[in-house]
C-alpha positions in Angstrom: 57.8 65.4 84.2 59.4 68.5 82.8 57.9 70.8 80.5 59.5 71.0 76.9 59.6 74.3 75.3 59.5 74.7 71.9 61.1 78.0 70.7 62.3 79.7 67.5 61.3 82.4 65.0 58.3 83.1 63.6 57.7 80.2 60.5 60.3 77.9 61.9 57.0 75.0 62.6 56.9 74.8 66.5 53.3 74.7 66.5 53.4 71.7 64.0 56.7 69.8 65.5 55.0 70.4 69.0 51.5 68.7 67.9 53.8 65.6 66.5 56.0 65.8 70.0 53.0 66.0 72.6 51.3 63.1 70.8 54.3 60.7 70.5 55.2 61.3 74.0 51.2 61.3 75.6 51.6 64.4 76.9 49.2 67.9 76.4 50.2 70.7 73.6 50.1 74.5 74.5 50.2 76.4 71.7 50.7 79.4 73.8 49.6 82.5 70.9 46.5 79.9 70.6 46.1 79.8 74.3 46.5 83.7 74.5 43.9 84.2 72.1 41.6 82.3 73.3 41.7 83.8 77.1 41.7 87.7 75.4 38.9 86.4 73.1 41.1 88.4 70.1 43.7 87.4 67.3 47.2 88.4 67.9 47.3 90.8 65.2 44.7 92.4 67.4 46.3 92.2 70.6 48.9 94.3 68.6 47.1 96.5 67.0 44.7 97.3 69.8 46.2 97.5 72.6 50.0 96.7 71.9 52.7 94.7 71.7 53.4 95.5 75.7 49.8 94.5 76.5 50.5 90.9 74.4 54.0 90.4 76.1 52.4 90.7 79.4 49.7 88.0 77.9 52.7 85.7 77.2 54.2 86.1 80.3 51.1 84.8 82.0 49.9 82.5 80.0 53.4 80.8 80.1 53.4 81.2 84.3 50.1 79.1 83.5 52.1 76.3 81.9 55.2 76.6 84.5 52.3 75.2 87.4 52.1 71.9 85.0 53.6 68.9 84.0 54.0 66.6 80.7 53.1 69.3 78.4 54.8 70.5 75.0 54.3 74.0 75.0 54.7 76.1 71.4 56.2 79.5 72.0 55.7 82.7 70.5 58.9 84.3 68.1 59.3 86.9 70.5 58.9 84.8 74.3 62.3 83.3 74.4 63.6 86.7 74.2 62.5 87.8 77.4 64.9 87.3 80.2 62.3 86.5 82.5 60.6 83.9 80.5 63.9 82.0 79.8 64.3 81.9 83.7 60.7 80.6 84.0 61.2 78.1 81.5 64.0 76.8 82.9 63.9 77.6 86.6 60.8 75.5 86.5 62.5 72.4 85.5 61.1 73.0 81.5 63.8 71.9 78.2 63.9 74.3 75.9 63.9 73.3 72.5 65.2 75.9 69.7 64.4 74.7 66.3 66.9 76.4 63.6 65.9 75.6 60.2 68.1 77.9 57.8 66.9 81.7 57.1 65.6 80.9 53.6 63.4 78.4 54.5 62.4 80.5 57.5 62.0 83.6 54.8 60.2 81.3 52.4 57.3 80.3 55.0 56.6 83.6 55.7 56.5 85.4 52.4 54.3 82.3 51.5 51.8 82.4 54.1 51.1 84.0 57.5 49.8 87.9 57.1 48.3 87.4 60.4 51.9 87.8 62.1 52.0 91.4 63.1 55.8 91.0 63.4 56.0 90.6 59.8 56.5 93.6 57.5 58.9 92.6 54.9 62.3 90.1 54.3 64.7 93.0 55.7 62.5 93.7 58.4 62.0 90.0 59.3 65.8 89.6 58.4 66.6 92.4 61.4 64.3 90.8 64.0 65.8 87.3 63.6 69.3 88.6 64.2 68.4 90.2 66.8 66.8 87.3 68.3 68.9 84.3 67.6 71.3 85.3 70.6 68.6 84.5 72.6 67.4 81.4 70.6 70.8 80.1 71.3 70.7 80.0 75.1 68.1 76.6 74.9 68.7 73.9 76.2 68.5 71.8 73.0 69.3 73.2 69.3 67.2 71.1 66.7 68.6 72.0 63.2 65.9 70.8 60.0 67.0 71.7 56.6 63.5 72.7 56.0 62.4 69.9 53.9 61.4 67.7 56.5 57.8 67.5 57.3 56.8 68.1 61.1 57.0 64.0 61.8 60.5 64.2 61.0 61.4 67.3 62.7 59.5 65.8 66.0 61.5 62.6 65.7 64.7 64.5 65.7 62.8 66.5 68.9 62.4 63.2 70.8 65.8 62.0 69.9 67.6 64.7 71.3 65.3 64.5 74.5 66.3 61.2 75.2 69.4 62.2 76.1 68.5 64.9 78.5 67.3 62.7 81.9 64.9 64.9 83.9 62.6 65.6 80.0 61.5 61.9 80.0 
């Protein structure tokens, strides 16, 4: 079966709405900054600040080659990996949905003042603000657009997920 793709700013909930997903549908979750860790044996923010935001793009990259050689999995992308050309292609050359999740930019804005320092992406709102625009061209080439108004909890988000892939044939 094909892989879905979760993707979407930073704070949009992909990593939540993708636990929900993979477990309503009995398939595996990639969480792929988890999985990137994990194989570099350092945070993100360190990746960054070590040896660069280059060095962690080329991570991605490979780490969601990994998940292209699979089936049945709901894999959790980075902000940034739906932005590159050639993991788009990958994604969807390889059979995979893709699976932007929109919530509106105050919600978005909200999540990330509240929470995540460890996101080396994020500076400030005008900075955030710059990078999401600059992004959501990208974000809108998915397959699927998922819009939550932010108040839904993950469940909900994941049931709109699973709606929505019911209607595309080769994600079942």
């Amino acid at each position: 079966m094909a892989n879905i793709y979760l993707v979407g700013f930073m704070g949009v909930g992909k990593t939540a709405t993708g636990r929900v997903v993979a477990g309503r549908l009995d398939r595996s979750f990639v969480d792929l900054d988890e999985a990137i860790e994990e194989r570099m044996g350092l945070s993100i923010r360190e990746i960054f600040e070590i040896q660069g935001e280059g060095a962690f793009r080329e991570a991605e990259s490979a780490e969601l080659d990994r998940t292209a050689l699979c089936a049945d999995l709901v894999v959790a992308t980075g902000g940034g990996a739906f932005s590159s050309p050639s993991n788009r292609g990958l994604m969807h050359r390889s059979g995979g949905v893709s699976i932007f999740i929109d919530p509106p930019w105050d919600v978005i804005f909200d999540r990330l003042r509240a929470g995540d320092a460890n996101r080396p992406k994020w500076i400030d709102e005008h900075h955030a603000r710059e990078l999401y625009l600059a992004r959501l061209p990208d974000y809108r080439r998915a397959s699927i657009r998922i819009d939550p108004d932010g108040c839904e909890d993950p469940d909900v988000v994941a049931e709109k997920v699973c709606r929505a892939l019911a209607e595309v044939p080769c994600a079942s």
